[in-house]
C-alpha positions in Angstrom: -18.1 -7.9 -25.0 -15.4 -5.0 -24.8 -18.2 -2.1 -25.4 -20.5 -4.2 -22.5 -17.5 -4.4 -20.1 -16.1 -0.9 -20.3 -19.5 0.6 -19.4 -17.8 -0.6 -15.8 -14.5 0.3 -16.3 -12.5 3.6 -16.5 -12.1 5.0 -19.8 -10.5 3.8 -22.0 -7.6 5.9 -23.6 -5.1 3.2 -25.2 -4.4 1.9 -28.4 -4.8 -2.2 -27.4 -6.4 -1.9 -23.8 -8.8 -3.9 -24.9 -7.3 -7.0 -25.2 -7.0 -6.6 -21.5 -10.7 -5.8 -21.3 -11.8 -9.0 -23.3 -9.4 -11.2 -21.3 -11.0 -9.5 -18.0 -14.6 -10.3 -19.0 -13.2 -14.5 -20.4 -12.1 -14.7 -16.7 -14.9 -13.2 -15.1 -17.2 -15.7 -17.1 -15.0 -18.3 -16.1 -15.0 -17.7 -12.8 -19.1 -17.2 -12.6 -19.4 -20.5 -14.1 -17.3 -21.8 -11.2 -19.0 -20.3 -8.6 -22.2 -21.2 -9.7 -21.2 -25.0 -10.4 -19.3 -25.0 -6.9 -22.4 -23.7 -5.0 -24.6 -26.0 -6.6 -22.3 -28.9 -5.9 -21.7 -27.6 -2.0 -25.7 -27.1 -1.4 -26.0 -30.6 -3.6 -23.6 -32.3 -0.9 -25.4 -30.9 2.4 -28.8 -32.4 1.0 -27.4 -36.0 -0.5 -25.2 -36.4 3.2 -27.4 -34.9 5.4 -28.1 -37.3 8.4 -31.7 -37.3 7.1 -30.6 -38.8 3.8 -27.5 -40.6 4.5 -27.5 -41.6 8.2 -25.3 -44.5 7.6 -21.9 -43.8 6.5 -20.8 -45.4 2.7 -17.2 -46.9 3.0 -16.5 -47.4 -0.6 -16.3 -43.5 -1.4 -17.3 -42.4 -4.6 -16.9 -44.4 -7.6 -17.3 -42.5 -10.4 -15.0 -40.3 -12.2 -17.1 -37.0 -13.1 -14.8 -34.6 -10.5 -12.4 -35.5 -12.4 -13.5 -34.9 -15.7 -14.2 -31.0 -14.4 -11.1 -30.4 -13.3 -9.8 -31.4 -16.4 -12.0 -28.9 -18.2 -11.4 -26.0 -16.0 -7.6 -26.3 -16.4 -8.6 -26.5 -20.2 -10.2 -23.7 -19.9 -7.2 -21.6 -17.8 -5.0 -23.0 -20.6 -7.2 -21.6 -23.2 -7.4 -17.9 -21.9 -3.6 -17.9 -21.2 -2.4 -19.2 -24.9 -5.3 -17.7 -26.5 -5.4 -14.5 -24.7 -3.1 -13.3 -22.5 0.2 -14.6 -24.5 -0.8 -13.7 -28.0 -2.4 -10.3 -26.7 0.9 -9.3 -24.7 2.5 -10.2 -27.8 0.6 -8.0 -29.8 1.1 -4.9 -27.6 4.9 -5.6 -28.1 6.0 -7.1 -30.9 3.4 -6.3 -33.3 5.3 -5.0 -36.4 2.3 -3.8 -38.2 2.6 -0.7 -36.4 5.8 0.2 -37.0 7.0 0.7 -33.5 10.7 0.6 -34.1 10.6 4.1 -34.9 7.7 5.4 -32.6 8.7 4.2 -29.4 9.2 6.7 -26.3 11.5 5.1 -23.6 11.5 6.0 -20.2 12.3 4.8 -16.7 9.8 5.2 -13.7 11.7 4.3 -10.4 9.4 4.2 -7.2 9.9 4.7 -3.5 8.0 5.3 -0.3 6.1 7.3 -1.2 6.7 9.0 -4.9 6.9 8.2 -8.7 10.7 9.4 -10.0 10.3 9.7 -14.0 13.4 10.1 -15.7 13.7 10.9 -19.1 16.4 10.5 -21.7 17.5 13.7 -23.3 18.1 14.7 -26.7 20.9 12.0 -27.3 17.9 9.5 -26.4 20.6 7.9 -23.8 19.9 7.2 -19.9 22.6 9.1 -17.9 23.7 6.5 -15.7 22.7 6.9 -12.2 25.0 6.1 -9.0 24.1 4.9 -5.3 26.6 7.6 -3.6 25.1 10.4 -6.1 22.0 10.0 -4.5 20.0 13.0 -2.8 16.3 13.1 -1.6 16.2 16.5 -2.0 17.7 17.5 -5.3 18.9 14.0 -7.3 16.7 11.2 -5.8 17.7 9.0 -9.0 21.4 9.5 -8.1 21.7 10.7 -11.9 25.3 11.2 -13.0 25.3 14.8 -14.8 28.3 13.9 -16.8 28.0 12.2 -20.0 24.8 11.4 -21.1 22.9 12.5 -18.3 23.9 16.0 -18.7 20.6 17.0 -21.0 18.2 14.0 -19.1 14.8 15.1 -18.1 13.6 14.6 -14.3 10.2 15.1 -12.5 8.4 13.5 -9.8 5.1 12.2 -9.5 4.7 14.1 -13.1 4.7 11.7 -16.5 4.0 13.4 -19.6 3.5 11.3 -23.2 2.3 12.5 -26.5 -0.5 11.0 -27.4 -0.8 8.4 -30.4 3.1 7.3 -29.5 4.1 4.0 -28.1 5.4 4.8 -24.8 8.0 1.8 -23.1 8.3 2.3 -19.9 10.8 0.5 -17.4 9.5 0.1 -13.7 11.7 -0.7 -10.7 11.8 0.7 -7.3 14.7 2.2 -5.1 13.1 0.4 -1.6 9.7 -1.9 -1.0 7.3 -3.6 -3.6 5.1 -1.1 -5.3 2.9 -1.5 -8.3 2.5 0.9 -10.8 -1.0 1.5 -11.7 -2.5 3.3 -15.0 -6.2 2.2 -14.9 -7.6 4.1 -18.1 -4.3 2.7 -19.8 -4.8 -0.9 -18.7 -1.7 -1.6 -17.5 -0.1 -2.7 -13.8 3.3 -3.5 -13.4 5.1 -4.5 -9.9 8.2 -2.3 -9.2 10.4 -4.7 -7.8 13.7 -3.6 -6.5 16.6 -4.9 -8.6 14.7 -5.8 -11.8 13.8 -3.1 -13.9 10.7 -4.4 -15.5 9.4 -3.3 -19.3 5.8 -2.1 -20.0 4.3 -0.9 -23.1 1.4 1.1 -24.3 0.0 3.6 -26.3 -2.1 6.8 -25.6 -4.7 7.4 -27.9 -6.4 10.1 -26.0 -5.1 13.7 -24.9 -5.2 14.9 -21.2 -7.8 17.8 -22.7 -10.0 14.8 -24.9 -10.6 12.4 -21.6 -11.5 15.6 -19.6 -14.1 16.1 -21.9 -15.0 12.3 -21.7 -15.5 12.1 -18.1 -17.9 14.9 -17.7 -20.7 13.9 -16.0 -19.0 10.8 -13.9 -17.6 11.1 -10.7 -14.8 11.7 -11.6 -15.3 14.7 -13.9 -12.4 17.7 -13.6 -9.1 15.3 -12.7 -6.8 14.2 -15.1 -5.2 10.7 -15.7 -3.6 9.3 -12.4 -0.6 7.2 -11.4 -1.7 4.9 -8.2 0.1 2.8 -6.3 -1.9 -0.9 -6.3 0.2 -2.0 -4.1 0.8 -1.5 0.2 4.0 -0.4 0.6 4.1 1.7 3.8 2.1 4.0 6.4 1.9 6.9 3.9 0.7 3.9 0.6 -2.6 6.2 0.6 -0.6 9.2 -1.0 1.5 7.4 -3.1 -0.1 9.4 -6.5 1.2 10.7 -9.6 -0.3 12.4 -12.8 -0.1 11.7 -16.6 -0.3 14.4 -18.9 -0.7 13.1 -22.5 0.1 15.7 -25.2 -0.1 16.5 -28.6 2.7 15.9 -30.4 3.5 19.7 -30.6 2.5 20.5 -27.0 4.9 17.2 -25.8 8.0 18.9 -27.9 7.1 22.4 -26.6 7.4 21.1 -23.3 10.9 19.4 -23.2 11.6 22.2 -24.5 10.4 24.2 -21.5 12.3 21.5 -19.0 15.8 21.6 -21.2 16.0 25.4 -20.5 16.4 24.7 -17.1 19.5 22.4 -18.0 20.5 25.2 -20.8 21.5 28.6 -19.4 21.3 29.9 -22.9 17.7 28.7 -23.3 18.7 27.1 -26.6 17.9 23.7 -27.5 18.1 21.8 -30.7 15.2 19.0 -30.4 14.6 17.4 -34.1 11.1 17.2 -35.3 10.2 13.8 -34.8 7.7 14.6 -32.4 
């Protein structure tokens, strides 16, 4: 079913997306087989009451019991995709200890507002800086990061996410204003940033920025990288709520916090370990 289902769906470029795919196509079948039983039950009630075939109204209502019986077996069914499915899956992308993901998780924090993606980025003490309401600045510290203390070496962009590829990347979502939804469609996840919850989402890139390039060619959408969207209507100016991923090579993803911590280093120096 995955293979059949992602001939319709962006690429796919993580490690358990399709978990997501096959619980997509379970509710898609699902909801066929209700539309189809529906309309056949609709066009089924305009024929049996029609005045032609019922011109006398029956008082006693139905008496039999088979409505019942499917809306038992569609709630079945709902109950069977989410503790057959969706929990186990989610649980699998999380917890799954097969993987080892203890040691090969990237955190970072993904803060929203009308109308940009703020990334920030621990630094090489892999501690968040912590960020204050009076230290913020749209122009130079949107986040309101606190330079002292462990924010002194964090990492900042906006509307720019990079990952290395083949690492499980834990990402916390939350926005500084409205409801927005964060939205990586070849990664097959969607979060709601909601402001005052800082929401946890994982996944894991198993295909550089260069490798789904190459993919695409010949689709419409040949030549552009992986996209951040915005699923969700959040202002006038929703339309150009958009980001970019870059997914690295391990190497290229180290050679590049590198390039960022110079601009926090005068010196240039930096001392990242080799654990990417």
């Amino acid at each position: 079913m995955t293979e059949y289902l992602q001939k319709f769906m962006p690429v796919l470029s993580s490690e358990m997306g399709h978990l997501g795919d096959e619980l997509n196509g379970y509710v898609h079948i699902l909801m066929f087989l209700l539309m189809a039983g529906w309309g056949m039950f609709f066009i089924f009630c305009l024929v049996r009451f029609s005045k032609k075939n019922n011109p006398k109204a029956n008082y006693k209502g139905i008496t039999n019991h088979y409505s019942k019986y499917v809306e038992i077996g569609i709630v079945v069914f709902e109950a069977v995709l989410l503790i057959g499915f969706a929990i186990p899956g989610y649980s699998t992308v999380k917890y799954d200890k097969l993987l080892d993901r203890t040691d090969n998780e990237l955190e970072i924090r993904v803060v929203a507002q009308q109308f940009a993606w703020n990334i920030h980025y621990p630094g090489e003490d892999g501690k968040f800086g912590t960020t204050r309401i009076e230290l913020v600045d749209e122009e130079t510290n949107p986040l309101g990061l606190d330079r002292e203390g462990y924010g002194a070496d964090d990492i900042t962009t906006i509307n720019q996410l990079h990952l290395p590829v083949n690492k499980q990347a834990k990402l916390y979502i939350s926005s500084k204003d409205v409801i927005h939804s964060f939205s990586l469609p070849e990664m097959r996840v969607k979060q709601d940033a909601i402001p005052g919850m800082q929401v946890p989402i994982y996944f894991t890139p198993v295909m550089t920025t260069d490798e789904f390039i190459k993919e695409i060619v010949g689709t419409e959408r040949e030549g552009m990288g992986y996209e951040i969207a915005c699923a969700q209507l959040c202002g006038n100016s929703h339309y150009r709520m958009r980001g970019f991923m870059t997914i690295h090579t391990p190497e290229d993803y180290k050679n590049w916090l590198l390039e960022e911590a110079e601009y926090l280093e005068s010196d240039g120096e930096d001392d990242w370990d080799d654990e990417w």
